[in-house]
TORKOL-4160 file (C-alpha; in steps of 0.2 Angstrom, whole numbers, padded with zeros to 4 digits, m for minus):
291
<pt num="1" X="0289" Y="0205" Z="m0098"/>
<pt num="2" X="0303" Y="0202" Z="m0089"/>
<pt num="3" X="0308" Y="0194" Z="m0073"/>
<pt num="4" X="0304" Y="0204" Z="m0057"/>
<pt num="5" X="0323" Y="0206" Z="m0051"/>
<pt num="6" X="0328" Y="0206" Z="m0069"/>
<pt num="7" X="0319" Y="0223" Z="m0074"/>
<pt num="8" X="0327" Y="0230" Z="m0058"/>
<pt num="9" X="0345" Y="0226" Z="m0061"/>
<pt num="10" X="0342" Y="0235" Z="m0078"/>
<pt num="11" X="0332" Y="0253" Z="m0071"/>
<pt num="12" X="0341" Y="0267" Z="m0074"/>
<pt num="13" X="0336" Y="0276" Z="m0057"/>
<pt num="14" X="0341" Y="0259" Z="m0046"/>
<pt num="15" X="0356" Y="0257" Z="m0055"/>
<pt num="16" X="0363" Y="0274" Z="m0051"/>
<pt num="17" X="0355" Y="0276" Z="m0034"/>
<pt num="18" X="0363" Y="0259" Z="m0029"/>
<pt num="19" X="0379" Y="0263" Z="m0034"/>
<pt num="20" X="0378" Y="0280" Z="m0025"/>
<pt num="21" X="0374" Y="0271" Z="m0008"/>
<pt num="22" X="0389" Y="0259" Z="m0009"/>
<pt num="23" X="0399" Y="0272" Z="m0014"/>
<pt num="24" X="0394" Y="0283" Z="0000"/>
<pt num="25" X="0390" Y="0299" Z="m0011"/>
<pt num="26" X="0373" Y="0306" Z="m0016"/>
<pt num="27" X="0367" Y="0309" Z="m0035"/>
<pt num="28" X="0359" Y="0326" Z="m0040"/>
<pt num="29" X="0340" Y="0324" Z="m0046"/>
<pt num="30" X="0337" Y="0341" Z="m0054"/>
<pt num="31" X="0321" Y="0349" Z="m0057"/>
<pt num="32" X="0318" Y="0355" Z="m0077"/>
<pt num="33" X="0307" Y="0367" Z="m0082"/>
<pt num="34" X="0313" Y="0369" Z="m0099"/>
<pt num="35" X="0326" Y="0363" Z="m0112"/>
<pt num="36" X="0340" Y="0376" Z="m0107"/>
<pt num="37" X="0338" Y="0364" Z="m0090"/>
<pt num="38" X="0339" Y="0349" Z="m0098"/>
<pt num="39" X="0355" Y="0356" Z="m0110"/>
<pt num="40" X="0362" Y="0362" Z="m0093"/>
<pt num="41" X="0360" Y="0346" Z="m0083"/>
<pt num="42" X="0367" Y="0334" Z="m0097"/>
<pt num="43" X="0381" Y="0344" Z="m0100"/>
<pt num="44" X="0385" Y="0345" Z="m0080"/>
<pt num="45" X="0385" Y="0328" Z="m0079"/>
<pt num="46" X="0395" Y="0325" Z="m0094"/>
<pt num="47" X="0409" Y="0337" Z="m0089"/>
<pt num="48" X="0410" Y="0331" Z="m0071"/>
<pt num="49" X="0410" Y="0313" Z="m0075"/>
<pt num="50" X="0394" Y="0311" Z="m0064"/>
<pt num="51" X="0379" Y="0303" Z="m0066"/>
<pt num="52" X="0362" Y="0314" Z="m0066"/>
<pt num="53" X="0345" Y="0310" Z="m0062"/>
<pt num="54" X="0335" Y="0324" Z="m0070"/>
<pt num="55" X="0315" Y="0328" Z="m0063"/>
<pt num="56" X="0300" Y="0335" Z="m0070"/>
<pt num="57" X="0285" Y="0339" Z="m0060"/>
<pt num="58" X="0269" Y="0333" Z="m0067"/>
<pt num="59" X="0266" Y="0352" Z="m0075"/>
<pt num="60" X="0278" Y="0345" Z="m0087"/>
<pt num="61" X="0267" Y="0333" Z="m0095"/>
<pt num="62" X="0251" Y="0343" Z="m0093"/>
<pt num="63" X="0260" Y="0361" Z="m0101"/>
<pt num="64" X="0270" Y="0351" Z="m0115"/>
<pt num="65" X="0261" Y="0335" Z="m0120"/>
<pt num="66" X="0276" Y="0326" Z="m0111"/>
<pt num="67" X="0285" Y="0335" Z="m0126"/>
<pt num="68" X="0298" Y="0339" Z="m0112"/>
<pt num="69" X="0300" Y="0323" Z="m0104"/>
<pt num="70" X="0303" Y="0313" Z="m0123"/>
<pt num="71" X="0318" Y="0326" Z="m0124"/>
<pt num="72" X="0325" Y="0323" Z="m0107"/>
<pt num="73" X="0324" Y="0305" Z="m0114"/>
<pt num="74" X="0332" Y="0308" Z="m0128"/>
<pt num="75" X="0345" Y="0318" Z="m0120"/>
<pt num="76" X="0348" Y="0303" Z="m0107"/>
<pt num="77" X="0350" Y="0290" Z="m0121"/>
<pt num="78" X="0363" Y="0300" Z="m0130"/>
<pt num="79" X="0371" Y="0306" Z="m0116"/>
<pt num="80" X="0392" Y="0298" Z="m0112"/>
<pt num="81" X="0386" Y="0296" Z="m0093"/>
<pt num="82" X="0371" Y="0289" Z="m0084"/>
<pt num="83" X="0354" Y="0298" Z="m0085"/>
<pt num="84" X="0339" Y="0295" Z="m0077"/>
<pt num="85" X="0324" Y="0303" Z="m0081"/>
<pt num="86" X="0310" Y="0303" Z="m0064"/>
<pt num="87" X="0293" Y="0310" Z="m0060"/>
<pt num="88" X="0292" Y="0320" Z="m0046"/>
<pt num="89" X="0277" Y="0323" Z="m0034"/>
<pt num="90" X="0267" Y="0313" Z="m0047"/>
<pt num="91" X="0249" Y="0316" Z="m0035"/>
<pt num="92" X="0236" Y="0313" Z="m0047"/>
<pt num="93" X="0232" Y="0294" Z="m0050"/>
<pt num="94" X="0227" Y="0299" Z="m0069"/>
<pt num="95" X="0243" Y="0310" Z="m0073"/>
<pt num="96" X="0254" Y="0292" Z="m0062"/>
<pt num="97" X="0243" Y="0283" Z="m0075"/>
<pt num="98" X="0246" Y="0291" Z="m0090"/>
<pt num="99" X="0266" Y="0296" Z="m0086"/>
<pt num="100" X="0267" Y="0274" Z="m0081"/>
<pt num="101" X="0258" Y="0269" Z="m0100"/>
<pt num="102" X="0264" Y="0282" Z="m0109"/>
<pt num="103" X="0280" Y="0292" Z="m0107"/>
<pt num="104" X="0298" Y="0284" Z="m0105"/>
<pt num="105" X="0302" Y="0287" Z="m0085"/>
<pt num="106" X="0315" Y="0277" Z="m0076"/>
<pt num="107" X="0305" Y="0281" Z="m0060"/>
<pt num="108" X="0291" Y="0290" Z="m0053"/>
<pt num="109" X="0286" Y="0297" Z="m0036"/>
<pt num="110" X="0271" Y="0291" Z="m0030"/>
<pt num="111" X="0263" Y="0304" Z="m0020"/>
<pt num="112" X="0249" Y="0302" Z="m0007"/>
<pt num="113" X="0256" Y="0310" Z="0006"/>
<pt num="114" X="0240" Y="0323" Z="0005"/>
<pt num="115" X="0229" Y="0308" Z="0012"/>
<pt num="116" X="0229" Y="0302" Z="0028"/>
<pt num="117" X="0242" Y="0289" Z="0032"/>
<pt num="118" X="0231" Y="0274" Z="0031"/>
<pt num="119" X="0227" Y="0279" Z="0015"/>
<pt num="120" X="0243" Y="0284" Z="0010"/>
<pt num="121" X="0251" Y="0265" Z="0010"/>
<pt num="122" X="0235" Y="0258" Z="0003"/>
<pt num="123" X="0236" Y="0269" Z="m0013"/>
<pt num="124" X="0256" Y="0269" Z="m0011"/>
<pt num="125" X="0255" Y="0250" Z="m0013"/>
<pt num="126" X="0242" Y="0251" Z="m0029"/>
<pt num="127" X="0252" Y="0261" Z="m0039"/>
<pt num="128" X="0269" Y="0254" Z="m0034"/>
<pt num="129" X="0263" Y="0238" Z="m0043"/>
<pt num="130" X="0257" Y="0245" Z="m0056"/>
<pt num="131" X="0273" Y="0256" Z="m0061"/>
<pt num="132" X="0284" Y="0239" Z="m0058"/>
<pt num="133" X="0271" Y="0230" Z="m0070"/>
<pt num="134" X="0278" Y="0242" Z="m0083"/>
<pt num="135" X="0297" Y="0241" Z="m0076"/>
<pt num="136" X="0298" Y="0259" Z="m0067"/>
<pt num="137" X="0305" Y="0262" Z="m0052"/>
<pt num="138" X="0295" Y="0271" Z="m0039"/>
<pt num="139" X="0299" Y="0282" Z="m0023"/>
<pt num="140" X="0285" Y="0288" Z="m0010"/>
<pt num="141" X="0283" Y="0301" Z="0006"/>
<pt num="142" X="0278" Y="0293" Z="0023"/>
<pt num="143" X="0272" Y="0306" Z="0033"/>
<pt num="144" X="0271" Y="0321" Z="0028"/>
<pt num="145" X="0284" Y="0336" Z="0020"/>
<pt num="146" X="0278" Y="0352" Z="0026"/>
<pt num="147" X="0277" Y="0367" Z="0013"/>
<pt num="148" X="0276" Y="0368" Z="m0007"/>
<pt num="149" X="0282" Y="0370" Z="m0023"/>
<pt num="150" X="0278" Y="0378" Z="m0041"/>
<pt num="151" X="0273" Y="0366" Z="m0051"/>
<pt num="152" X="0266" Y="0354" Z="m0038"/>
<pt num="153" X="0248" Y="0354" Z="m0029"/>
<pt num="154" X="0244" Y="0368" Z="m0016"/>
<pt num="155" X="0246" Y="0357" Z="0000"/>
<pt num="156" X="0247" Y="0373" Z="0012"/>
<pt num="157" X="0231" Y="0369" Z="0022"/>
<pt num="158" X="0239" Y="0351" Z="0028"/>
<pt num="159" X="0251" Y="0349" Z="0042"/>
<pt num="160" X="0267" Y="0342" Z="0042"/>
<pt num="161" X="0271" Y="0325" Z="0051"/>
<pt num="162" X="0286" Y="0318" Z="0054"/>
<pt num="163" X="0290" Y="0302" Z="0046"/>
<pt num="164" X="0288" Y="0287" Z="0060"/>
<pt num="165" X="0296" Y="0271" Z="0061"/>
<pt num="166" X="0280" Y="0262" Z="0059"/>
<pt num="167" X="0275" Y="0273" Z="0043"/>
<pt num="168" X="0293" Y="0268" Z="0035"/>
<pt num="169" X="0289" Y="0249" Z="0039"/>
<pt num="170" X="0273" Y="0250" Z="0031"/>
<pt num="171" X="0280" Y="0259" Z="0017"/>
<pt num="172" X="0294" Y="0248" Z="0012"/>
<pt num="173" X="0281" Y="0233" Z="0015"/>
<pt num="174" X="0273" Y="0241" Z="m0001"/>
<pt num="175" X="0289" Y="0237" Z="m0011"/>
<pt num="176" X="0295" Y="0254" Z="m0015"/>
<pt num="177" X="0312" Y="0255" Z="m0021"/>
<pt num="178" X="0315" Y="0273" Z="m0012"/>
<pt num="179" X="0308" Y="0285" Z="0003"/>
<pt num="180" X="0309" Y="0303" Z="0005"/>
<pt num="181" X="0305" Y="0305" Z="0023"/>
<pt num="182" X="0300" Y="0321" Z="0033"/>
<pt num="183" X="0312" Y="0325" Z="0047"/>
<pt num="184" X="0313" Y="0341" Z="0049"/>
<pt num="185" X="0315" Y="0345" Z="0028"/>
<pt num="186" X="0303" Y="0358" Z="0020"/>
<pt num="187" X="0298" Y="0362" Z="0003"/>
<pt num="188" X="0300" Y="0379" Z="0000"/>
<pt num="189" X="0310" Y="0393" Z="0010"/>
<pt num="190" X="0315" Y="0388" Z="0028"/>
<pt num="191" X="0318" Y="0406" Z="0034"/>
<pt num="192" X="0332" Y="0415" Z="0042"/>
<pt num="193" X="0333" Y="0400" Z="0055"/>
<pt num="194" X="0337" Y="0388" Z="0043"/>
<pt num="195" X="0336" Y="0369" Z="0042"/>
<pt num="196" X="0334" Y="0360" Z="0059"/>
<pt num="197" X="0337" Y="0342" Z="0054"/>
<pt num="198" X="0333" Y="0324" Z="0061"/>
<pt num="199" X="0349" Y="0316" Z="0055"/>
<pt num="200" X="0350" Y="0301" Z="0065"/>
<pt num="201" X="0330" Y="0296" Z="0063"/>
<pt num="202" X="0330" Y="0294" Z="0045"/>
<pt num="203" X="0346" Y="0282" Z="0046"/>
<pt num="204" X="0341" Y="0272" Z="0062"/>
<pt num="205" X="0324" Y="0271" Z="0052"/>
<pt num="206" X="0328" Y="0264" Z="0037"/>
<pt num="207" X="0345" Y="0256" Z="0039"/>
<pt num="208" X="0349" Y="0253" Z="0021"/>
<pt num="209" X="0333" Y="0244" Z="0017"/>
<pt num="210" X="0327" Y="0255" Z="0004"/>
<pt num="211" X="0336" Y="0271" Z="m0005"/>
<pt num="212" X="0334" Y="0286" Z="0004"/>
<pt num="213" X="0330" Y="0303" Z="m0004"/>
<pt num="214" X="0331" Y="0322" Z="0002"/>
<pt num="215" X="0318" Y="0334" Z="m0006"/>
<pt num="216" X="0318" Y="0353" Z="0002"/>
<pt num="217" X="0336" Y="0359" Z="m0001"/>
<pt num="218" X="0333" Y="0376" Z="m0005"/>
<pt num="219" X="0344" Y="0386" Z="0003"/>
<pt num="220" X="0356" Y="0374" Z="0011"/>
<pt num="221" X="0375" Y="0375" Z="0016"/>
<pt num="222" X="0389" Y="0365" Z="0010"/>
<pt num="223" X="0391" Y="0358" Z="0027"/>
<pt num="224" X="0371" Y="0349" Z="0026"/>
<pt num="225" X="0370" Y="0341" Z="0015"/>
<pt num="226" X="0386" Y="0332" Z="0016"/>
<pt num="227" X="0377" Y="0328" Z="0034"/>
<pt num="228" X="0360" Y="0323" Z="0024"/>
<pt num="229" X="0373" Y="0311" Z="0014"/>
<pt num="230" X="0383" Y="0305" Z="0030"/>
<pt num="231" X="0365" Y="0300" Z="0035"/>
<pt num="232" X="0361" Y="0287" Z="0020"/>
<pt num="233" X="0354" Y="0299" Z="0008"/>
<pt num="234" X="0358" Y="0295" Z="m0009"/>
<pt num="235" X="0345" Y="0303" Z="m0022"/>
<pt num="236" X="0348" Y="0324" Z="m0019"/>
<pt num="237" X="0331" Y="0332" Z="m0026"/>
<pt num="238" X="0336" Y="0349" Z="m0029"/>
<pt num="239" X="0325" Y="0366" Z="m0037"/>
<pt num="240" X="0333" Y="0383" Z="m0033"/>
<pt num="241" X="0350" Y="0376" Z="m0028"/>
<pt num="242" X="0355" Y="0372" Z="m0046"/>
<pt num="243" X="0345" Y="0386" Z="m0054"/>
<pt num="244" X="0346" Y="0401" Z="m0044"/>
<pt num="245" X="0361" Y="0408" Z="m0055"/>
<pt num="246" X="0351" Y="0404" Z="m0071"/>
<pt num="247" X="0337" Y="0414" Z="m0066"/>
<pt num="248" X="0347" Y="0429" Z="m0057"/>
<pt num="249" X="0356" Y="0429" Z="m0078"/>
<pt num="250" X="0340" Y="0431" Z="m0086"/>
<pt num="251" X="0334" Y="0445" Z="m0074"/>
<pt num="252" X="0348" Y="0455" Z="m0077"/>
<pt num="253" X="0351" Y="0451" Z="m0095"/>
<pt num="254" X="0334" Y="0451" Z="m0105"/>
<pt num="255" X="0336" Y="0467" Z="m0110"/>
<pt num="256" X="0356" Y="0467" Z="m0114"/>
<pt num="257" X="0358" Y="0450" Z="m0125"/>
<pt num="258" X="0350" Y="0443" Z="m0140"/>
<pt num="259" X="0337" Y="0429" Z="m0136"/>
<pt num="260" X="0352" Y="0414" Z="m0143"/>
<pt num="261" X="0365" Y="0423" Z="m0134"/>
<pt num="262" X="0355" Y="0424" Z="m0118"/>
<pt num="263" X="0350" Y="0405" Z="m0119"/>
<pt num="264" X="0368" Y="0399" Z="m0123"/>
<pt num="265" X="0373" Y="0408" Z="m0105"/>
<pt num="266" X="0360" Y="0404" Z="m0096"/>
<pt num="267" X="0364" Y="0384" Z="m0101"/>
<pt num="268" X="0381" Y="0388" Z="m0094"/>
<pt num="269" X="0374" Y="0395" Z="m0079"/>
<pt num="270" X="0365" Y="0378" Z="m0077"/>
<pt num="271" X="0380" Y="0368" Z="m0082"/>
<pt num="272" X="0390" Y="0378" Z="m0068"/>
<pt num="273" X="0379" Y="0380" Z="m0053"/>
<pt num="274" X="0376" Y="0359" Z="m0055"/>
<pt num="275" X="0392" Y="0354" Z="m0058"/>
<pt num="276" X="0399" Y="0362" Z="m0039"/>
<pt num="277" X="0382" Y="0353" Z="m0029"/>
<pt num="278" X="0388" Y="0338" Z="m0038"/>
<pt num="279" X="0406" Y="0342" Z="m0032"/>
<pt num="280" X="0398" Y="0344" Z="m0016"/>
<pt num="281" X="0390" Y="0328" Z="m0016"/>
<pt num="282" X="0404" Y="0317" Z="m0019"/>
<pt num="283" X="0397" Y="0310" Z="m0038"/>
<pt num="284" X="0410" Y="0318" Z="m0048"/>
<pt num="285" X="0421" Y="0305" Z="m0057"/>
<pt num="286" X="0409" Y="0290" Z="m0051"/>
<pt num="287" X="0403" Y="0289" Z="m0069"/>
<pt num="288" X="0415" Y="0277" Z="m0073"/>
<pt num="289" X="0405" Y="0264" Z="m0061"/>
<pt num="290" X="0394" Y="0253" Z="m0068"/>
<pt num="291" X="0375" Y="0261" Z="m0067"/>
């Protein structure tokens, strides 16, 4: 195997995750659920110069055989800008396992935020090792992001906790390469008050010691999440915000279009939706960077 750093300066996800903080923008990591998704991120990313880091949740491996995650790959290798293929809320230590040994992720997040916090860093720590033994990058939760999402285990009955700066200590002690910390962000719906955000915590917190990511985006303005990036965040993990128009297509157009003829929209519905987020976020154009 490689050298420690040397592995590093070559991983997909740092690379464009590094570039994004020193350029001051933040990179859109898109949930896919199928291979319209996939088709519909690339595409984005092609057309607006940007690079892309496209998700799966770990229903993706278990539904598919990983079948999606080798197209993804295949996609990203192919593809004229920089693609990063991640594991999101990765929760169960066999599927963190199975996605490190056998199937070709950039990163994975390492989720034990359903323990206690103690526990948390101790298995954090484990299985950060292990995924940069096999050269993948990793990200983890300290504290604890209220609300849920389809595809990832029911955490309902758990309570939220704000990331502290003690948890974010311990967390980057672990030698994670990114943190999605809980301030104020919610998976799921925030409801008709909206997002009520901690923007100062999670950069006086961190200060540039380790990427920052934003997960619970659904539903937010313009106006946030340049704050969230204003803030240090540089990974974007977005669900609804880039797919909402794809499923509001198919709805209304089942029944109206031939199956290839709905598909081929509902890719440009993708390619569309992404591409103003990632105007939004400031990546377009940054392609021609080194990552």
């Amino acid at each position: 195997m490689a050298e420690f750093k040397d592995w590093k300066k070559l991983n997909k996800t740092i690379q464009i995750l590094e570039a994004a903080e020193k350029g001051g923008y933040g990179v859109i990591a898109a949930i896919a659920y199928n291979i319209e998704h996939i088709l519909g991120f690339v595409r984005a990313a092609e057309k607006a110069k940007s690079p892309i880091i496209i998700q799966f949740f770990p229903w993706a491996i278990t539904f598919s055989d990983g079948l999606l995650v080798r197209t993804a790959a295949d996609a990203a290798k192919r593809a004229s800008v920089p693609v990063a293929i991640h594991l999101d809320h990765a929760q169960d230590e066999n599927v963190i396992k199975r996605a490190a040994d056998d199937l070709p992720f950039d990163s994975i997040m390492v989720d034990m935020s359903h323990f206690d916090k103690e526990e948390n860093v101790k298995k954090t720590a484990r299985w950060v090792q292990y995924c940069h033994d096999r050269h993948i990058a990793t990200e983890a939760e300290p504290g604890r992001i209220e609300g849920g999402e389809d595809g990832v285990m029911d955490t309902a009955g758990l309570e939220a906790s704000k990331t502290t700066p003690e948890e974010v200590d311990d967390f980057i002690n672990t030698g994670v390469d990114a943190l999605a910390p809980a301030f104020g962000n919610v998976h799921g719906e925030y409801g008709p008050q909206g997002p009520d955000l901690d923007f100062v915590s999670i950069k006086n917190q961190v200060g540039g010691r380790v990427r920052l990511v934003l997960h619970g985006t659904n539903g937010f303005s313009a106006e946030t999440m340049s704050q969230c990036i204003a803030a240090g965040v540089s990974k974007i993990n977005v669900n609804r915000l880039v797919l909402d128009d794809y499923y509001a297509h198919l709805r209304s157009e089942v029944c109206n279009l031939s199956h290839t003829s709905l598909i081929e929209q509902g890719v440009d519905k993708v390619i569309k939706q992404t591409m103003q987020w990632m105007e939004i976020c400031g990546s377009v154009g940054k392609a021609t960077i080194e990552c």
